[in-house]
N, C-alpha and C positions, 0 to 999 in steps of 0.2 A: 504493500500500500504506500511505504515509502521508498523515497532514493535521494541520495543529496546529487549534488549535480556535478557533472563531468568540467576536466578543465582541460585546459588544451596541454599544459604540462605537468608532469609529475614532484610534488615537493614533497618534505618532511611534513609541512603544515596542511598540505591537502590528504596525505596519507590518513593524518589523525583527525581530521577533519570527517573524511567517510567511515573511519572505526565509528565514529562517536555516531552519525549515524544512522549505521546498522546498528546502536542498541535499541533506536526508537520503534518499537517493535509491539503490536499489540497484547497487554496481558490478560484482559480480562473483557467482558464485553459490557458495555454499558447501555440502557433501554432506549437510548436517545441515538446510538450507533445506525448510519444509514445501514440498508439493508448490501448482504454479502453474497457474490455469486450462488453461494450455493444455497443461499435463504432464495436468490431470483429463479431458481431452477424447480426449488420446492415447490414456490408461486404458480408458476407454469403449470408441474402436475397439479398441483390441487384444482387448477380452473378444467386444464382438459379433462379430468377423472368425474365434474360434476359436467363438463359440455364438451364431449368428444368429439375429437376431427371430424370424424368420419361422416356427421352430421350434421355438425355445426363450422359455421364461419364466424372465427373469432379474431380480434385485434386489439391488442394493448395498448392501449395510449396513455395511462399510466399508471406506474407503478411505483408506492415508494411507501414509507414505514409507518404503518399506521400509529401515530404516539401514544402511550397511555395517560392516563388521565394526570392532572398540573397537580392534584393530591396524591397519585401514586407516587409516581418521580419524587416530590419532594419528602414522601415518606421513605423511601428508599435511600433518599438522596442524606436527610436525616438521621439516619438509623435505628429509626421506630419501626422497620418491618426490615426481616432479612430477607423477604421474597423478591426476586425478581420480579419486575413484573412481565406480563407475560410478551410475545414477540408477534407481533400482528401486521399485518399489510395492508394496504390500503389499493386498491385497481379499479380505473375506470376503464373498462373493455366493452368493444362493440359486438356483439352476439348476435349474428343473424340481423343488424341492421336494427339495432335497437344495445340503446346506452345502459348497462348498467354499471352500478355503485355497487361491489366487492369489498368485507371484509373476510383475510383468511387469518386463520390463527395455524402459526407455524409449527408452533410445539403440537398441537392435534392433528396436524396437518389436514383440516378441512376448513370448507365456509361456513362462519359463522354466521352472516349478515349479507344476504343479495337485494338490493333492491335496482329495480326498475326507472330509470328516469324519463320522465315524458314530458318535462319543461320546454321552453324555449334555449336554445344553446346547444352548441356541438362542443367534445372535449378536445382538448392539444390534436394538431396533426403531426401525424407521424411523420420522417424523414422517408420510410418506405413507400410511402402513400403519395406523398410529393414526386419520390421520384419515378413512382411507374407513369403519376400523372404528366409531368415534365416530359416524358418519352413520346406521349402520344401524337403530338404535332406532326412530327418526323412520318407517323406513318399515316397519315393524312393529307391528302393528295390536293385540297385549295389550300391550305400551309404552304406547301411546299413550292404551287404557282405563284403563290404571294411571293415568298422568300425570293423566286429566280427572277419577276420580276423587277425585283428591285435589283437585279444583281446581285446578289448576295449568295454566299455559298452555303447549303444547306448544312457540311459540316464543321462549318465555324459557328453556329449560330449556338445560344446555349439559352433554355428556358428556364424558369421561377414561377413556382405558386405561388398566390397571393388569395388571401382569408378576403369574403365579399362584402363581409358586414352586413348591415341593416339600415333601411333605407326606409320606413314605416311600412313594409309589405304587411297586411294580416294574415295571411297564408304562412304559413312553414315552409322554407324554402327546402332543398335536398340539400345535403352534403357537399358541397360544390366548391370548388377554387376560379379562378382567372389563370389560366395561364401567358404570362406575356414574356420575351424573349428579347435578346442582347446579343453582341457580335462581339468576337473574337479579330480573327484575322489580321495576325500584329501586334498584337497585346494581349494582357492578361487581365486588363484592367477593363472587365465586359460591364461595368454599369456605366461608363464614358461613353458608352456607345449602344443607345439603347437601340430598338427597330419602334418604334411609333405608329401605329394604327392598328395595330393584328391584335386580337382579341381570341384567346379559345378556353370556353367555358368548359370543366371536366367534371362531372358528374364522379365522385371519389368512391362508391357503394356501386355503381356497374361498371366505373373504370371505363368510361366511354366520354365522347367528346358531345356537348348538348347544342353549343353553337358557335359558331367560328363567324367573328367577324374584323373583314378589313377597310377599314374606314377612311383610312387617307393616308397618305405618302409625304414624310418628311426627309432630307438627307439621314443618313446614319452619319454621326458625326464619327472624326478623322481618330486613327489611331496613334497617329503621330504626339508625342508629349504626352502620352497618358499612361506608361507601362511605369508601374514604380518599385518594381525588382532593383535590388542593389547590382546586380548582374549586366542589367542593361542600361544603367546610365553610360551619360558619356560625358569628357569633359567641355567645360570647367567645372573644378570640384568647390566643396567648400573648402576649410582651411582646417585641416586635419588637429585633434585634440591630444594633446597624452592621456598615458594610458591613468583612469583610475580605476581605485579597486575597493574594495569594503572587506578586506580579510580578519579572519580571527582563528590566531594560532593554535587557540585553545579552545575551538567550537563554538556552536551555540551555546546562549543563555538559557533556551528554554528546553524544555522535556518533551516529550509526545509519550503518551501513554494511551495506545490504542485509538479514539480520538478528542483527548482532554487534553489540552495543553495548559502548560506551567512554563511564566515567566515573572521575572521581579515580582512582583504582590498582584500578579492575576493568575486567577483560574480560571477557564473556561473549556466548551465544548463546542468543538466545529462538527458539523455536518454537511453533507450533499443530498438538497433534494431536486431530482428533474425539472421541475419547477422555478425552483427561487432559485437554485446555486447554492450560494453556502449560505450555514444556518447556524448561527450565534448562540447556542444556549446556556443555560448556570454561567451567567458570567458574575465571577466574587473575587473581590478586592481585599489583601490583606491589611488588617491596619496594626499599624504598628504598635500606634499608643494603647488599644485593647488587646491586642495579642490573638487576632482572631478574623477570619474571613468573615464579609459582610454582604451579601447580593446586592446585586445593581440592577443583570438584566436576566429573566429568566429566557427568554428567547427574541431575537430580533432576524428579520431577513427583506429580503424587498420582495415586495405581494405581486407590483404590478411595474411593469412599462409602457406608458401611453402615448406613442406617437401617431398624431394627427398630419397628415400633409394639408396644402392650402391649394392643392391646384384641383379647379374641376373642371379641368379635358374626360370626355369620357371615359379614358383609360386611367384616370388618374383619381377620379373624386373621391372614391370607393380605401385608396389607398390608407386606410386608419390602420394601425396596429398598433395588436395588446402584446409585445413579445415573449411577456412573460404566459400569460394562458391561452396563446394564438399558436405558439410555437413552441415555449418549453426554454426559458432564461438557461436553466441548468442542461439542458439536450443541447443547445448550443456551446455550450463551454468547449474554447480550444486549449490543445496542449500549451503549455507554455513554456516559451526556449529559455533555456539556460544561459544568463551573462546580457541576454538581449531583454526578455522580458521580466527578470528577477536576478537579482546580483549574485556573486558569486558566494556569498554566505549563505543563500536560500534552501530549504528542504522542501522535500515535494512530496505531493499526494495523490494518489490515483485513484478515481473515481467510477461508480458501474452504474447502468441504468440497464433498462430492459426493452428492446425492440419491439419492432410491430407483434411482432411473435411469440415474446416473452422470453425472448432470450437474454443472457446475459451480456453487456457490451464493455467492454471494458475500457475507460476514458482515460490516457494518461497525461499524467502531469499538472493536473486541473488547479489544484491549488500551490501556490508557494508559500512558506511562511519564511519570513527573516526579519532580523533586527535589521532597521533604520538608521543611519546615524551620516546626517546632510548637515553636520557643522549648524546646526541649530541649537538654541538656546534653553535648557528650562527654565533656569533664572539666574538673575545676576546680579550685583548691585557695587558699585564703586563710593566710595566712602571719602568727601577728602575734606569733610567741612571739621575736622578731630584737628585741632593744631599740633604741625606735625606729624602727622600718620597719613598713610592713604592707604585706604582695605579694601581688598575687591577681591569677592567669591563670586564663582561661578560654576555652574552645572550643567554643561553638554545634555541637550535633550535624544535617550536614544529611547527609538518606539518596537513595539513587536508589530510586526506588519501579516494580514492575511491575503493575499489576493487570489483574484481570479477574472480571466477574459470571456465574454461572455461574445459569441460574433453571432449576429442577429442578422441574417444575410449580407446588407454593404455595409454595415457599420459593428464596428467592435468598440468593447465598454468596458472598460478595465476599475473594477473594484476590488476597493481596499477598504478592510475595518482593520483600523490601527489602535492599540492600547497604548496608553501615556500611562508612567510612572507616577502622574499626577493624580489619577484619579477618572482620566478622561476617554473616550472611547468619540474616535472622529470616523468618519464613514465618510466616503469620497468614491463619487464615480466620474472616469472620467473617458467623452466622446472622440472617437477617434475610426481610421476607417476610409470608408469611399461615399461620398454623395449619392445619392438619388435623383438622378439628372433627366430630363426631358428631350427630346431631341426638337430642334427648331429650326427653322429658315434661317434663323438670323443669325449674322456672321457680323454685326455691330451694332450697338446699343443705340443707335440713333433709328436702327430699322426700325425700332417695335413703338409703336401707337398707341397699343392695344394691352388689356390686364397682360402679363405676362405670368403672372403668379411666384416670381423668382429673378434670378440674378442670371445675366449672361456673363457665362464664365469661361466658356473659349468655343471658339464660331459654332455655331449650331447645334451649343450646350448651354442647356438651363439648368440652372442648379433652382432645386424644388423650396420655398419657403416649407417651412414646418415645426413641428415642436418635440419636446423628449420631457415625460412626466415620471418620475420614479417615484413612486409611494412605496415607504418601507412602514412594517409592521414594525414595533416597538414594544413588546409585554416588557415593561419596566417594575421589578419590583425593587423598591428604594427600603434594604434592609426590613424585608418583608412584604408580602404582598398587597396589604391593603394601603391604598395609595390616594391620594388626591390630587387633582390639576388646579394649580393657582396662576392667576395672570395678572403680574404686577408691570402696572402701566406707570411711565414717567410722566407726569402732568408738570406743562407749564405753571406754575403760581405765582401772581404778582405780589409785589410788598407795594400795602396799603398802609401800615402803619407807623412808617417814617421809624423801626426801630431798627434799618439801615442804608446805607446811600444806595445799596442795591436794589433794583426795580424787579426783578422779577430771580425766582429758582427754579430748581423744580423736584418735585418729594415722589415718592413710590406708594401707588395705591395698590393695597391687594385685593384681590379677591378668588373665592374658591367657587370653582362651577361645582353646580348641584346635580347638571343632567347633563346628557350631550350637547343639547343645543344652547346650552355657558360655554362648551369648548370649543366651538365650529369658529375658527382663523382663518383671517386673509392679511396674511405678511405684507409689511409697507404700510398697511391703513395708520397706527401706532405705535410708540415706541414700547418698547413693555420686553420686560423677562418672564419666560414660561418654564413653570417649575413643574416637574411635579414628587410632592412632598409626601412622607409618611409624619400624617396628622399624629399617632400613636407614638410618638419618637423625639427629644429634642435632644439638643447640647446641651453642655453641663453648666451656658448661658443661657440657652431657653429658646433656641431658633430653631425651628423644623427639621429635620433632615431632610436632605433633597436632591435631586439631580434636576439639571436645567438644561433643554434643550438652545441651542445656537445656531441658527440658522444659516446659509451661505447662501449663495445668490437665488433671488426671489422672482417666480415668475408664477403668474397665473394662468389659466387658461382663455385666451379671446375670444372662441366661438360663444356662441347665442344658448341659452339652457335649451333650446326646444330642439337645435343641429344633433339631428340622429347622432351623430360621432359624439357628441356634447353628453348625451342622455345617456351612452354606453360607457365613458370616462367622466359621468359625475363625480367619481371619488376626487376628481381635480380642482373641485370646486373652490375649496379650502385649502390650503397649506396644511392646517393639522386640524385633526379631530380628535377626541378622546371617547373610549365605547367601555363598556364592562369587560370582561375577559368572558370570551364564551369559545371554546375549542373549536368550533364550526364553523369560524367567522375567522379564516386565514385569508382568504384572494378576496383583494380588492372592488375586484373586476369580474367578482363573480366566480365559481366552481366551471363552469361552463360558457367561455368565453367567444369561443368562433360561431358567430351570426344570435350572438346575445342582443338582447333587447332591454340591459338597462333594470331587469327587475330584481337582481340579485347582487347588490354593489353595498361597497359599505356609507354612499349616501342613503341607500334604502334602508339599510341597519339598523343607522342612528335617527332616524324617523321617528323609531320608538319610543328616542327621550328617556331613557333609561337613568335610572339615580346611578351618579360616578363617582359621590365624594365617600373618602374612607372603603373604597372599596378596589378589588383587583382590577385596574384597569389598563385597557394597551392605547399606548400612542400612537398615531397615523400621523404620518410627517411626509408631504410630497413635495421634492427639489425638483425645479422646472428649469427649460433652457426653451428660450423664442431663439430658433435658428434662420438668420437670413444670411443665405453664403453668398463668401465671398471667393476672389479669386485666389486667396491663398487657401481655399480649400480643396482645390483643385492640381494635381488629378488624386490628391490622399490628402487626408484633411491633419494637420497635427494636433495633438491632443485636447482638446476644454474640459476643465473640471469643475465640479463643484462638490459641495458635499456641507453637511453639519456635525457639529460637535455633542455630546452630552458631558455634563463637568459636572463635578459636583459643585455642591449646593449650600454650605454649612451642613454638611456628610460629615467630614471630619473636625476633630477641635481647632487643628489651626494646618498649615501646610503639612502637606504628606509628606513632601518629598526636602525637607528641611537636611533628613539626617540621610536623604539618598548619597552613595557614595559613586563619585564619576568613575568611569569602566577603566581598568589601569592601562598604558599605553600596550599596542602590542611591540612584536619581539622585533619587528621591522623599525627603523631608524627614522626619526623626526627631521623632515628633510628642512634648511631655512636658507634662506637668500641674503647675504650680504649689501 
């Protein structure tokens, strides 16, 4: 499951660098562990032995650990029961063309719980499913007249499914994709170069093509400057860097044990689900001054990713995705290279999911973990007002880093949840990748009149306006589970009383929401810090215990509340919301996302108005990005992040990281410049 990573040359300190390891090594299993090849292969008999081949047509779409309940684990977790608890699955499989809901228990090896789904919504598409459908074109003979008369060669062309969404039909649509298609021939970089008009609609349940249409004829734009293989540049170069490194002669800081990691004064538990990707759970903070681990978060992950495009060409208006329950955030994860995508301190993980079939797949590389350490600061302070003296400490900030890439067809999303010795836990994703480009006549910005819906970014490419909404779940227990949301707002205050020449301050109001609709945010409106505190808890001043959310860059969503795409990605409404903790209430965007209709989101949730204060409740925090490209995102866009912080809060009595001690030099020589 692990492996540290390879170097291009052999040292003493790389030697002992892979001893150390190969000790990381799992010892025990713990109830939160994603599920294991051979728990995937169980899965599999258990579904064929209750719906055999031989009669039925089945399809995984997915597969991953069904959790036990937030009081087992923490009994377990406690040591108030020595049971395990028990080892369950969770499957949404297609049976004969009808959804059901699967739970199997793996230690009985049967099902426990089938039910029938008859909702509106289809579950994730499968990668098999895409690609028998992707084949189809080729052996479809107005395809293939379309394709030659544009010129174009039939085996350079290369097709994409794409989810149809909802457009207010009342009828139930079928199962059905878009197929539309890109060109090669000269490059590698096929969304530079899309084909613009051809439409083929594929029916995914009889695996047939329902309607083929070609609408109109645009250039395919040029291949030329758009291949961004390090391979095929040519000069002029940039101006080449020396070499840097992040070595440590004496290994990592932190432990793996099975999949809980230990570093400086955190614990926690990483997971992989199909789905979200990686999955944050029991994360506990040790504090020094009590002598004793404290919880922060019991699970956090991202629910949903909502990009809306802004163009509505025929081909184009339909273009909404949910990547995470359209496609599978965690299905998509690429391996990640060694030295390029993660430094050369980094350990690795390898992850499994389960195919159309139920088989087992084995992902490698998916996650990296390493220490951080970018010449940043934890704190500092220089002293010289002492006559005589000048004092200056300082603390090197180094973080424990998790990441993982997540490529969601032209675009890849590089997430990291990093731990700070401080106390803090920052989460940052960050957009990188290839545009989504239109193909057009116009070959200069003075041609166009008319909406274009986007940016001309090299002759007879339109780079697509659009948006990227990541709503991450957030079950925060703040040194227990029952918790409150307070939002303390900064109010101007004028002075009226002449008791100083200052005219105006400004004081902190708090206030603590009662229900959800006290906690329903839209970032930017005011200024304010958002806590949320265990009312049950203070310092040994008398302040709340807390952790505080921090926001990064803040965007909303502009569509209209009534824009079908709008009523699908209501959870974007708000920046954050607060809900009770209810086990069933993980995706944002609904359980069943592909041609959803909006009625199972966690705007619809908190409808309910549920009482929040003193009670177990999860955070919903959505970072947005309004993307209008430009020509440096052209033909590979370089990276934009953003992401938020949680810090504590008056958590601890005074600085954690006071008595932290900086990492001692390594064995390599402190190089300095005369």
């Amino acid at each position: 499951m692990f492996s540290s990573v390879s170097m291009a040359s052999v040292s003493k300190s790389l030697i002992f660098f892979i001893l150390s390891t190969l000790s990381i090594l799992p010892t025990h299993t713990h109830p939160l562990d994603p599920l294991t090849p051979t728990e995937f292969t169980k899965i599999q008999s258990i579904v064929h032995n209750s719906y055999p081949k031989s009669n039925h047509s089945i399809a995984f779409h997915y597969v991953g650990l069904e959790e036990p309940t937030k009081t087992a684990i923490l009994s377990w977790l406690e040591g108030t029961t020595t049971k395990t608890p028990p080892r369950q699955a969770f499957i949404i499989a297609r049976i004969n063309q009808i959804t059901h809901e699967i739970i199997a228990d793996l230690s009985a090896r049967k099902i426990v719980s089938d039910r029938v789904y008859g909702g509106y919504g289809y579950p994730l598409l499968t990668f098999e499913e895409q690609g028998t459908a992707n084949a189809l074109p080729f052996k479809y003979t107005p395809f293939l007249e379309s394709i030659r008369k544009r010129g174009l060669k039939a085996e350079e062309v290369v097709c994409e499914s794409f989810a149809i969404g909802w457009y207010g039909e009342k009828r139930r649509n079928k199962r059905v994709v878009r197929v539309l298609c890109n060109y090669l021939d000269g490059t590698v970089n096929l969304y530079m170069r899309p084909i613009e008009g051809i439409t083929v609609t594929v029916d995914l349940e009889e695996m047939k093509i329902l309607e083929f249409k070609d609408r109109s004829t645009v250039p395919v734009p040029k291949a030329d400057g758009t291949d961004y293989r390090e391979s095929s540049q040519k000069p002029p170069f940039g101006s080449p860097l020396k070499g840097i490194s992040m070595h440590q002669s004496d290994g990592p800081s932190f432990t793996i044990d099975g999949h809980t990691i230990r570093w400086a004064n955190w614990d926690f538990h990483l997971s992989f689900d199909a789905r979200a990707g990686p999955v944050i759970s029991l994360a506990s903070i040790f504090d020094l001054q009590k002598q004793k681990f404290r919880k922060v978060l019991y699970q956090g992950f991202l629910s949903e990713v909502f990009v809306p495009y802004m163009d509505l060409n025929e081909e184009w208006y339909y273009r909404v995705f949910f990547d995470a329950g359209e496609y599978g955030y965690g299905l998509c994860a690429a391996p990640l290279e060694p030295l390029r995508d993660c430094p050369e301190n980094a350990v690795f993980m390898d992850a499994y999911v389960a195919d159309h079939n139920g088989t087992p797949v084995n992902m490698p590389n998916i996650f990296c973990i390493f220490e951080r350490y970018a010449g940043d600061v934890m704190w500092r302070h220089t002293e010289t007002s002492i006559p005589g003296k000048v004092i200056r400490e300082v603390r090197p900030e180094v973080t424990l880093v998790v990441r993982m890439v997540s490529t969601v067809g032209n675009y890849d999303y590089v997430n990291d949840w990093e731990f700070k010795q401080s106390g803090s836990i920052k989460v940052t994703v960050g957009l990188t990748g290839l545009l989504e480009v239109r193909g057009s006549m116009y070959t200069h910005k003075d041609q166009i009149k008319e909406e274009a819906y986007g940016t001309l970014l090299a002759e007879n490419t339109l780079g697509a306006n659009h948006d990227h909404f990541f709503t991450y779940h957030l079950d925060l227990d703040v040194d227990g589970d029952a918790n409150s949301f307070v939002r303390s707002q900064l109010l101007t205050t004028p002075v009226t009383d002449h008791r100083s020449p200052r005219r105006s301050y400004w004081r902190v109001v708090s206030e603590t929401a009662k229900t959800e609709s006290d906690a329903r945010i839209k970032l930017g409106v005011a200024q304010e810090d958002l806590l949320v505190v265990n009312p049950n808890k203070r310092t040994s001043i008398g302040n709340f215990i807390g952790y505080r959310l921090i926001p990064g860059s803040v965007a909303a969503p502009l569509l209209s509340d009534d824009d079908y795409a709008q009523i699908r990605g209501a959870f974007t409404k708000y920046n954050l919301w607060i809900t009770p903790y209810n086990k069933s209430e993980k995706w944002a965007g609904g359980l069943y996302v592909d041609q959803s209709r909006g009625d199972d989101t966690l705007a619809r949730w908190s409808l309910r108005n549920r009482e929040i204060e003193n009670k177990d409740i999860v955070l919903w925090y959505t970072l947005g990005f309004h993307h209008v490209p430009y020509q440096e995102d052209f033909p590979v866009m370089t990276t934009l992040s953003s992401g938020f912080e949680l810090r504590p809060a008056n958590f601890f009595e005074s600085n954690p990281v006071l008595k932290v001690k900086p990492p001692q030099p390594d064995n390599r020589s402190i190089c300095s410049r005369a």
